[in-house]
Backbone as CSV, one residue per row, in Angstrom:
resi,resn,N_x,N_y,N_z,CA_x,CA_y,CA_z,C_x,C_y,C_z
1,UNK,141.704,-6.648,167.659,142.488,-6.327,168.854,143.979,-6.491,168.567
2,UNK,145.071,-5.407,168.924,146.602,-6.154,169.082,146.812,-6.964,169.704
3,UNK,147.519,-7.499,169.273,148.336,-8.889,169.547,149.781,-9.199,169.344
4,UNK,150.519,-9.971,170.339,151.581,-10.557,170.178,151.581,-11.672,169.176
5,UNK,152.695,-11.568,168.269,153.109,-12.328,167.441,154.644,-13.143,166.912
6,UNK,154.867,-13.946,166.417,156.311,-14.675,165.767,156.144,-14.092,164.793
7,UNK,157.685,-13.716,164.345,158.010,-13.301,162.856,159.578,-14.472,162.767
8,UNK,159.674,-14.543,161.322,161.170,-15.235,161.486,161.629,-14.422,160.441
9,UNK,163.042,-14.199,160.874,163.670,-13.353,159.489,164.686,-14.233,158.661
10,UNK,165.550,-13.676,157.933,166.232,-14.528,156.679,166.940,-15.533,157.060
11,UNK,167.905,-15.082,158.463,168.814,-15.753,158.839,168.396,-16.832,160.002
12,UNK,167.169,-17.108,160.357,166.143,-18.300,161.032,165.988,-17.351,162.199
13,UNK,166.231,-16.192,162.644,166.033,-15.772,164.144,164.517,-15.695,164.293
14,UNK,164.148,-16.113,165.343,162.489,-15.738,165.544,162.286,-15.185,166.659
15,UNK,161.453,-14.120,166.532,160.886,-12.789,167.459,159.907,-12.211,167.200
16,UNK,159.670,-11.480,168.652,158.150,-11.215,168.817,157.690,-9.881,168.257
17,UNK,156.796,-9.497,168.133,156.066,-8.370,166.996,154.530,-8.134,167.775
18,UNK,154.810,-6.547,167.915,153.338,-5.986,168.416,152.428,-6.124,167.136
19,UNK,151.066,-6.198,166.871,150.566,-6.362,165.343,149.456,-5.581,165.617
20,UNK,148.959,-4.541,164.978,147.795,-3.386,165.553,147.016,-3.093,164.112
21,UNK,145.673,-3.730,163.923,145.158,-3.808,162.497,143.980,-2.490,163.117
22,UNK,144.000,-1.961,161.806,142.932,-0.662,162.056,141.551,-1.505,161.568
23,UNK,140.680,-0.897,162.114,139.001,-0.738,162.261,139.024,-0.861,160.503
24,UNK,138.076,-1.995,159.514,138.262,-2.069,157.870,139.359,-1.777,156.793
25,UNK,139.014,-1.626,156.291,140.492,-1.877,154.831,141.333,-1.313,155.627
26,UNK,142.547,-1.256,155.574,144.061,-0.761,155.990,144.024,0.035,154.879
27,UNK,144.747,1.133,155.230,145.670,2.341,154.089,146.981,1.523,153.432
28,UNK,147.471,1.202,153.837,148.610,0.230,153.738,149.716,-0.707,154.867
29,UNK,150.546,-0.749,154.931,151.348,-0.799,156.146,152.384,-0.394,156.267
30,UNK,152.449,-0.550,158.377,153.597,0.573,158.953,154.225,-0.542,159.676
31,UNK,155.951,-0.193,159.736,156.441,-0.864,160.665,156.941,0.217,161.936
32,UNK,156.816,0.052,163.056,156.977,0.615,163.943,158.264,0.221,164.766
33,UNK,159.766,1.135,164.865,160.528,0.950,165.003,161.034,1.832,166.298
34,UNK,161.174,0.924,167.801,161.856,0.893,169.055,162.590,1.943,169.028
35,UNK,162.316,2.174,170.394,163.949,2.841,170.842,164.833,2.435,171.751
36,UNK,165.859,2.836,172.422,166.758,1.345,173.030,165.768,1.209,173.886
37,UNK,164.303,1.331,174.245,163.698,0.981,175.753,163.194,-0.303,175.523
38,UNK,163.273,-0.730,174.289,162.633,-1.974,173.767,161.204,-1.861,173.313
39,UNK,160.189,-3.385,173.071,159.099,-3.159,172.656,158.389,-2.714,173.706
40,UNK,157.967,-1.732,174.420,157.399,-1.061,175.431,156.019,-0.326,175.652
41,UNK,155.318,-0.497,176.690,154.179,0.170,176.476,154.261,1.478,175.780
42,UNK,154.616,1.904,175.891,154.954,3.288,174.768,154.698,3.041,173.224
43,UNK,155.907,2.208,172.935,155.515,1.903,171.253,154.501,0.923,171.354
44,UNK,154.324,-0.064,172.120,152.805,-0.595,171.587,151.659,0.570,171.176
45,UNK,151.662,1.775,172.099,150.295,2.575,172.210,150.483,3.188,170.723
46,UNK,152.189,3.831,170.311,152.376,4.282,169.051,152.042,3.526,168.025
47,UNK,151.989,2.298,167.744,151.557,0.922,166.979,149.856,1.358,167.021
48,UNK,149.572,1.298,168.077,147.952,1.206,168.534,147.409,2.604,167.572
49,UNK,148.325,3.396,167.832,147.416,5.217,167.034,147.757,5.168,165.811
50,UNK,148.613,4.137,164.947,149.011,4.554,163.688,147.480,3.499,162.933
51,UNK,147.446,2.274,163.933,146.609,1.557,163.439,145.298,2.068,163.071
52,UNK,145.135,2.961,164.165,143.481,4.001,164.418,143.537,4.735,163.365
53,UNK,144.578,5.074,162.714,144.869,5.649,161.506,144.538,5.707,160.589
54,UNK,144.547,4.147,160.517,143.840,3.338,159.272,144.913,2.015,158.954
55,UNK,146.253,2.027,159.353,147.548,1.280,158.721,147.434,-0.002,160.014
56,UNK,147.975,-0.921,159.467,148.546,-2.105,159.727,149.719,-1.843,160.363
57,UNK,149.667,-1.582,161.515,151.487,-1.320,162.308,151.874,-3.029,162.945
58,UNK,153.450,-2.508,162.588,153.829,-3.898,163.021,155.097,-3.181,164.023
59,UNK,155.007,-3.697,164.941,156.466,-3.319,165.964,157.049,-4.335,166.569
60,UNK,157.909,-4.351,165.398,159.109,-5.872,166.128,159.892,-5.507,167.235
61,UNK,160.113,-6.587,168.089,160.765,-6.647,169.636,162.267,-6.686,168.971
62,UNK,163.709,-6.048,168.712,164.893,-5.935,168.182,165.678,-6.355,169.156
63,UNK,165.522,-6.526,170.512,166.135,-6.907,171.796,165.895,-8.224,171.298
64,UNK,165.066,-8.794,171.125,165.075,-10.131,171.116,166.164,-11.057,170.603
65,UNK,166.723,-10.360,169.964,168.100,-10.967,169.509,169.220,-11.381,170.327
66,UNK,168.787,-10.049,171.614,170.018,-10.750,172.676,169.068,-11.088,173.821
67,UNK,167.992,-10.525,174.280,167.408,-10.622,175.366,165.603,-10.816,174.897
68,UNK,165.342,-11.761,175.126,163.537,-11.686,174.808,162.824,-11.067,176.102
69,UNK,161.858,-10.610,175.736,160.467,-9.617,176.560,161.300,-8.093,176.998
70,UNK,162.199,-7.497,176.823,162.505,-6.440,177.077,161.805,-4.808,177.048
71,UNK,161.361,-5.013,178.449,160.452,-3.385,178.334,161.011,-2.608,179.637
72,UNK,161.693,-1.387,178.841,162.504,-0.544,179.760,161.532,0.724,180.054
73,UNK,161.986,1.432,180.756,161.098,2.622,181.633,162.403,3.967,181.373
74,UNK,161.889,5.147,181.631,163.086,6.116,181.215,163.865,6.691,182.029
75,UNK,164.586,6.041,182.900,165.339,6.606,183.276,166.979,6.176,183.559
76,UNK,167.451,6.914,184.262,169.187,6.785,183.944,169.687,5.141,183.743
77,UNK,169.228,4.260,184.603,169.740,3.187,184.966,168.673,1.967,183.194
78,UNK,167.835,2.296,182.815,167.400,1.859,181.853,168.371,2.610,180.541
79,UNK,168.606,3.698,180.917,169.434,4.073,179.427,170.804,3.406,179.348
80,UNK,171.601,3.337,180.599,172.602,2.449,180.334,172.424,0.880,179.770
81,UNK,171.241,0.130,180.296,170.473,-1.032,180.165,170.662,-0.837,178.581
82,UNK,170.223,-0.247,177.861,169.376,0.215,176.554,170.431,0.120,175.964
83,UNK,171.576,1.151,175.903,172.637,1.465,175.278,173.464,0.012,174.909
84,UNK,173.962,-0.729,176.281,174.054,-1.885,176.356,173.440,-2.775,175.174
85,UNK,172.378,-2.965,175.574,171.926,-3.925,174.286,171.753,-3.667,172.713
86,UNK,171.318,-2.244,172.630,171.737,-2.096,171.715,172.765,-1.861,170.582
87,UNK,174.316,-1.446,171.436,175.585,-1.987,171.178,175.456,-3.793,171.056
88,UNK,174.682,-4.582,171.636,175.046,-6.116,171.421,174.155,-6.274,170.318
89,UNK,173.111,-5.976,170.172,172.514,-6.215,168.673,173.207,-5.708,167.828
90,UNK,173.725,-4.352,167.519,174.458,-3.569,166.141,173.570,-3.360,165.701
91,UNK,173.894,-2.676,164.110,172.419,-2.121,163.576,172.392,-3.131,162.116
92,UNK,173.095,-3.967,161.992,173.448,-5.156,161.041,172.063,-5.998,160.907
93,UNK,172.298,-6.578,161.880,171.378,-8.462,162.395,169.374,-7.843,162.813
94,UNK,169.536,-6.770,163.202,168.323,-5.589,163.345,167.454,-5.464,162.190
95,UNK,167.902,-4.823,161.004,167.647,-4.701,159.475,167.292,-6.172,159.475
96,UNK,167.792,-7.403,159.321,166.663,-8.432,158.630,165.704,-8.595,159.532
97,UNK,165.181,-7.792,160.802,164.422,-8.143,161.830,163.283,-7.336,160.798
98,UNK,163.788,-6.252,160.461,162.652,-5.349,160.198,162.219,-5.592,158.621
99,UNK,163.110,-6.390,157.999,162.766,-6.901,156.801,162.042,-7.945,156.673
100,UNK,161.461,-8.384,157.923,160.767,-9.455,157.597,159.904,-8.741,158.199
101,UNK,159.898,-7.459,159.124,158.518,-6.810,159.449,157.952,-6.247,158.517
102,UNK,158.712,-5.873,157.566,158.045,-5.072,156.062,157.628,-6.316,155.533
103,UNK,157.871,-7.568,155.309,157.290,-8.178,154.556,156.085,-8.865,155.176
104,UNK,155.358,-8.676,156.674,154.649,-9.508,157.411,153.296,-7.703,157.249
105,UNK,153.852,-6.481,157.028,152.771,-5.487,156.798,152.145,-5.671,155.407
106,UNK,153.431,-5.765,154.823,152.989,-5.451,152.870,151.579,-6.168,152.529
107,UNK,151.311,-7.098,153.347,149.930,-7.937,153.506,148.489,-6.778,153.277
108,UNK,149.330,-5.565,153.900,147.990,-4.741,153.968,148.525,-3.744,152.383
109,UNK,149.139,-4.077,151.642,149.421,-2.980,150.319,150.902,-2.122,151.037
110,UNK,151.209,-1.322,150.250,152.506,-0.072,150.666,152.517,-0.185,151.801
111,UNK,154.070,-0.274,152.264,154.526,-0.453,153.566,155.104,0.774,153.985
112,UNK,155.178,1.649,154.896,156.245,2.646,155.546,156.671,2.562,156.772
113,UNK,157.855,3.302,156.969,158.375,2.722,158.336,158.728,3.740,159.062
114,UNK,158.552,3.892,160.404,158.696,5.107,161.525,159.445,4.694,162.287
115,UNK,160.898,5.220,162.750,161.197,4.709,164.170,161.439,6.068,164.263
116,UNK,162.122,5.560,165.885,162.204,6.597,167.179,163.739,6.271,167.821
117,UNK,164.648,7.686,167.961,165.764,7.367,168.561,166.512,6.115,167.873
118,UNK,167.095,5.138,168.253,167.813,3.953,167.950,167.349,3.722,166.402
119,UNK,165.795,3.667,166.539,164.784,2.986,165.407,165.071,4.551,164.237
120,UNK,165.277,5.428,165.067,165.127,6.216,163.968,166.429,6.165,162.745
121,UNK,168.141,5.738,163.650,168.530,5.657,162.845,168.579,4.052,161.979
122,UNK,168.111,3.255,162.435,167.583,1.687,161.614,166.562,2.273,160.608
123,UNK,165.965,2.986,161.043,164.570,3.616,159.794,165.331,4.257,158.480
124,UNK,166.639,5.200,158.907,167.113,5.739,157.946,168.055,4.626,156.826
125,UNK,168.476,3.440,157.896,169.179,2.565,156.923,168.407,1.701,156.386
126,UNK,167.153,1.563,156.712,165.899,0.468,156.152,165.762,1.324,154.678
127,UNK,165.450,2.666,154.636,165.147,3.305,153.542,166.714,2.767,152.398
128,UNK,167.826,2.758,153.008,168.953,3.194,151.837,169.072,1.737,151.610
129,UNK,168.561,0.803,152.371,169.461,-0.810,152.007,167.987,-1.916,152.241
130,UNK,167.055,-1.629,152.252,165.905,-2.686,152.422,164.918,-2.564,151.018
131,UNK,164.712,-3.598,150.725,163.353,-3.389,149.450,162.128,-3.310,150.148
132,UNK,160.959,-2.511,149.424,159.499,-3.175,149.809,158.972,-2.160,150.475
133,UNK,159.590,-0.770,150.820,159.329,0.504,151.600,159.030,1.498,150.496
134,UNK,157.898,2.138,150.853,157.490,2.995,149.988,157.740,3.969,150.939
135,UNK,157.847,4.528,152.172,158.175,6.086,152.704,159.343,5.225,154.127
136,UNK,159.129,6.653,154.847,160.419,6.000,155.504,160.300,7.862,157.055
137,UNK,160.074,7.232,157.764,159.654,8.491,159.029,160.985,8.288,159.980
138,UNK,162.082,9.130,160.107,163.081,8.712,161.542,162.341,10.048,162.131
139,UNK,162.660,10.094,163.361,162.388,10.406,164.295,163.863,10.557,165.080
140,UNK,164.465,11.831,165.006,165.785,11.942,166.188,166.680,11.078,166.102
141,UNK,166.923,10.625,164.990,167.895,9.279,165.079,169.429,9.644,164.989
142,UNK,169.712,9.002,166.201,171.322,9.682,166.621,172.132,8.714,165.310
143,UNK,172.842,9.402,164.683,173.845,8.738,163.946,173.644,8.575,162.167
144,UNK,172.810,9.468,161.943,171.841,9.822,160.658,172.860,10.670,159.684
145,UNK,173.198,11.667,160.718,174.490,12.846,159.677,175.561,11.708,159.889
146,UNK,175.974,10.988,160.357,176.829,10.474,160.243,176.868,9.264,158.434
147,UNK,175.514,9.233,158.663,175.511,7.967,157.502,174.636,8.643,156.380
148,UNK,174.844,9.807,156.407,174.262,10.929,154.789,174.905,10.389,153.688
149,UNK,176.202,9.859,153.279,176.286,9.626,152.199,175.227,8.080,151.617
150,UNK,174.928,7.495,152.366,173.923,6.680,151.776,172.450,7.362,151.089
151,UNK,172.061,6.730,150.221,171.568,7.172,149.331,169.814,6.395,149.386
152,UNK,168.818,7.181,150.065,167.388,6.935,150.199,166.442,5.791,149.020
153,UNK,165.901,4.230,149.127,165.789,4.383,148.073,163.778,4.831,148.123
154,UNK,163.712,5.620,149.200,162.054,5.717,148.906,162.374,7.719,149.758
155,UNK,161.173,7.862,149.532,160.989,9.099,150.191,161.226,9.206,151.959
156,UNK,161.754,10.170,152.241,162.620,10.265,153.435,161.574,11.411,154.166
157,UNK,160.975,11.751,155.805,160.630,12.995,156.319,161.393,12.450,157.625
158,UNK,162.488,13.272,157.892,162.934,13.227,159.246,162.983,14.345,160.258
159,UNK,162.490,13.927,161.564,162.121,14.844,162.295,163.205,15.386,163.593
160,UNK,163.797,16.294,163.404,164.938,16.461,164.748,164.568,17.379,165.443
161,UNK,164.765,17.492,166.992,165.035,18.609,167.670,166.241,19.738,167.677
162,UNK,165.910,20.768,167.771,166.622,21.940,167.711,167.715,22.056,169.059
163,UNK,167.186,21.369,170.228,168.033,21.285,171.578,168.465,19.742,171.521
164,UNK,168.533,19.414,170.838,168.479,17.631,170.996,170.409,17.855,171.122
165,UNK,170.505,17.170,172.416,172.083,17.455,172.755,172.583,16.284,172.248
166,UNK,172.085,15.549,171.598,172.877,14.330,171.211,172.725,14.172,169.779
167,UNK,172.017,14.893,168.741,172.100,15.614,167.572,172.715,16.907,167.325
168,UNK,174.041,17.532,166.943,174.209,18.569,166.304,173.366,19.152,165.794
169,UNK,172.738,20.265,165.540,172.067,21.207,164.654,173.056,21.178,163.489
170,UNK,174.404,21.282,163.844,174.986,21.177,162.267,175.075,19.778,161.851
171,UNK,174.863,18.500,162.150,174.474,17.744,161.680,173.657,17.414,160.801
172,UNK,172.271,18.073,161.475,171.164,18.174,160.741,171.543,19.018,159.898
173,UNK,171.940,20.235,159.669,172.084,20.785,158.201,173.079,20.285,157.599
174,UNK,173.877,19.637,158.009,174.907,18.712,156.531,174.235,18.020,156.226
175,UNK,173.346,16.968,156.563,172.086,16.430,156.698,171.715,16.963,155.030
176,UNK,170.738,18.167,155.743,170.167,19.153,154.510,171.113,19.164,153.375
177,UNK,172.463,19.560,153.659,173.009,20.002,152.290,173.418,18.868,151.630
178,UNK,173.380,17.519,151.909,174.044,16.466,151.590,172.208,15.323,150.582
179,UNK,171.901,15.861,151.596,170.370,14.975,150.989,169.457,15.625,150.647
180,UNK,169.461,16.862,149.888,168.373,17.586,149.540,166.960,16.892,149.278
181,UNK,167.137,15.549,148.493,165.633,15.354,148.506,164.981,14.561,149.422
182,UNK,165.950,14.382,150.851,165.041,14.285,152.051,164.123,15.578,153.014
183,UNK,163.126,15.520,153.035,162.158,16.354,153.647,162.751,16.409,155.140
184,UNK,163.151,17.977,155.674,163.463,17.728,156.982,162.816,19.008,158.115
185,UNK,162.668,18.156,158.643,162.235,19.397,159.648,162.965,19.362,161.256
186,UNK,162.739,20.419,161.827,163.114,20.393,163.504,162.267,21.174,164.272
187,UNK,162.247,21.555,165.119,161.518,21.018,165.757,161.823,22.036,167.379
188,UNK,161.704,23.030,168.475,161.998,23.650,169.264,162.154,23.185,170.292
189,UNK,162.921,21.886,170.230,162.225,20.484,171.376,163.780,19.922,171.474
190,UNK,163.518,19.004,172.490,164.730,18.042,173.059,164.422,16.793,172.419
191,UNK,165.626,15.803,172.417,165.599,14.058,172.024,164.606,13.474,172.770
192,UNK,163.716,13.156,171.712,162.497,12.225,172.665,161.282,12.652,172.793
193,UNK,161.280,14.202,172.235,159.646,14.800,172.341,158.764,14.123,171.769
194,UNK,158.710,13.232,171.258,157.286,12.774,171.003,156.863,11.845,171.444
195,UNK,157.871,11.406,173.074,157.462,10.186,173.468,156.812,10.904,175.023
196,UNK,155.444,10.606,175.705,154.417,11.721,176.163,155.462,10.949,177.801
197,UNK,156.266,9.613,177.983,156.590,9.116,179.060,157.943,9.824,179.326
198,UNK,158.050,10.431,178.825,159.876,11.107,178.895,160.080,12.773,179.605
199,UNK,160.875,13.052,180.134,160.877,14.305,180.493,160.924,15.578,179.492
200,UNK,161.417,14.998,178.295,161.464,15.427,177.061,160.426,15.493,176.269
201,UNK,159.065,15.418,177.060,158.264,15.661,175.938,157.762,16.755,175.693
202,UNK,157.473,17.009,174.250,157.276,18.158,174.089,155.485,17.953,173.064
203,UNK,154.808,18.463,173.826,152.854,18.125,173.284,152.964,18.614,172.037
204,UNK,153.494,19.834,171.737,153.207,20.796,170.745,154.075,20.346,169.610
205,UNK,155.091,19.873,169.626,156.284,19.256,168.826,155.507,17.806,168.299
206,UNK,155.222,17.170,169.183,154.672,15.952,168.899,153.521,15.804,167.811
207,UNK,152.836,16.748,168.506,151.848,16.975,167.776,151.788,17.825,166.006
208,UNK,152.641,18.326,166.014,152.990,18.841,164.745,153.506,17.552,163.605
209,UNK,155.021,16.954,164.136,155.375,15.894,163.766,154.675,14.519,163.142
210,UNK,153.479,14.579,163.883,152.648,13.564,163.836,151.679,13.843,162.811
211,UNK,151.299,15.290,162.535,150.040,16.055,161.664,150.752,15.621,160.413
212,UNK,152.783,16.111,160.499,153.333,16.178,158.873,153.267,14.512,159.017
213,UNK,153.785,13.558,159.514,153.981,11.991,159.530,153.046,11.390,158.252
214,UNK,151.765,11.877,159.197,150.676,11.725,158.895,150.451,11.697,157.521
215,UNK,150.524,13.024,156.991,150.406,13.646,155.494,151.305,12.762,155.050
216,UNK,152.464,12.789,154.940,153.467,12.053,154.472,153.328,10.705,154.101
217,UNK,152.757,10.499,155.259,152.863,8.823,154.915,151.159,8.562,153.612
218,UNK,149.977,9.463,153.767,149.061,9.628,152.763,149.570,9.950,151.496
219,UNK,150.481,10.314,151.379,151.084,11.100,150.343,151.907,9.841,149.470
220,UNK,152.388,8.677,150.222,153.150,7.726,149.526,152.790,6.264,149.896
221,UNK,151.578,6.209,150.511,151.123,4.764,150.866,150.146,4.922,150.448
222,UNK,149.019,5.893,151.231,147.315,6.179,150.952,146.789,6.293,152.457
């Protein structure tokens, strides 16, 4: 069954972690990375399907740094909430959150890591500056073309929308021309399609995203 858990990271902070073990052996492990709504029924259930998967998902609570139990809902007055805290965390003090989530999966063999929005761009800096990641999934992560000159150290599939008003399309292709050997795709969808609670979701997008994830992550974990 999932469960709530303590993790402590380098610098002594201790916080809570969704933990979702699949049905016999694990494929390897996943860390499952927030978006500003916090650890939320949403990403628990995403934790819950990667586990059904076969993987060991771990989804650390990243609010916890300024605020413990934080579970936001989607709308206007939660995104300011969101934005908020996640300006008070930074994306600094976050990274050893999730470095001690890669090291609390690796338990199950190869670790990879997925976030969403916020998480997606922490996913892209987990890949260029964290050890112990064998793949690496963002998901829409605002602020990604911005930080292209960093340099992947595991395999990269990032997933953007084509309407996503808070991603450039030319982002994403400097993106492309800057990181060729990141795998990229987009997607005919808005910021957030693959989350089924958002007005932005998009079934068909999600569902594609999730088919390549999928492969991807077989392809460099098992």
């Amino acid at each position: 069954m999932p469960e709530s858990i303590t993790l402590q990271a380098a610098d002594g902070h201790r916080f809570a972690a969704w933990v979702a073990a699949p049905d016999g052996a694990p494929r390897g492990g996943l860390v499952v990375v927030q978006e500003i709504f916090g650890l939320n029924g949403h990403i628990r259930r995403v934790a819950e399907g990667y586990a059904a998967d076969g993987y060991l998902a771990v989804a650390p609570a990243l609010f916890d740094r300024v605020e413990r139990g934080v579970e936001l809902v989607y709308d206007d007055a939660a995104i300011q909430r969101g934005r908020a805290l996640k300006e008070a965390c930074g994306n600094e003090r976050p990274l050893l959150d999730l470095a001690a989530a890669v090291a609390h999966a690796a338990r199950a063999g190869r670790v990879g890591m997925v976030g969403y929005c916020w998480g997606g761009l922490l996913t892209w800096l987990a890949a260029a500056r964290l050890d112990g990641l064998a793949a690496a999934v963002p998901y829409y992560g605002g602020g990604i073309p911005e930080h292209a000159a960093l340099a992947p150290r595991c395999p990269v599939l990032a997933h953007f929308g084509a309407r996503d008003t808070h991603i450039p399309l030319s982002g994403v292709e400097a993106l492309r021309r800057q990181r060729p050997e990141v795998e990229v795709h987009v997607y005919d969808a808005l910021h957030g399609f693959n989350c089924d609670e958002r007005a932005s979701f998009d079934a068909e997008a999600a569902r594609l995203a999730r088919e390549r994830t999928l492969a991807f992550l077989r392809r460099h974990i098992g």
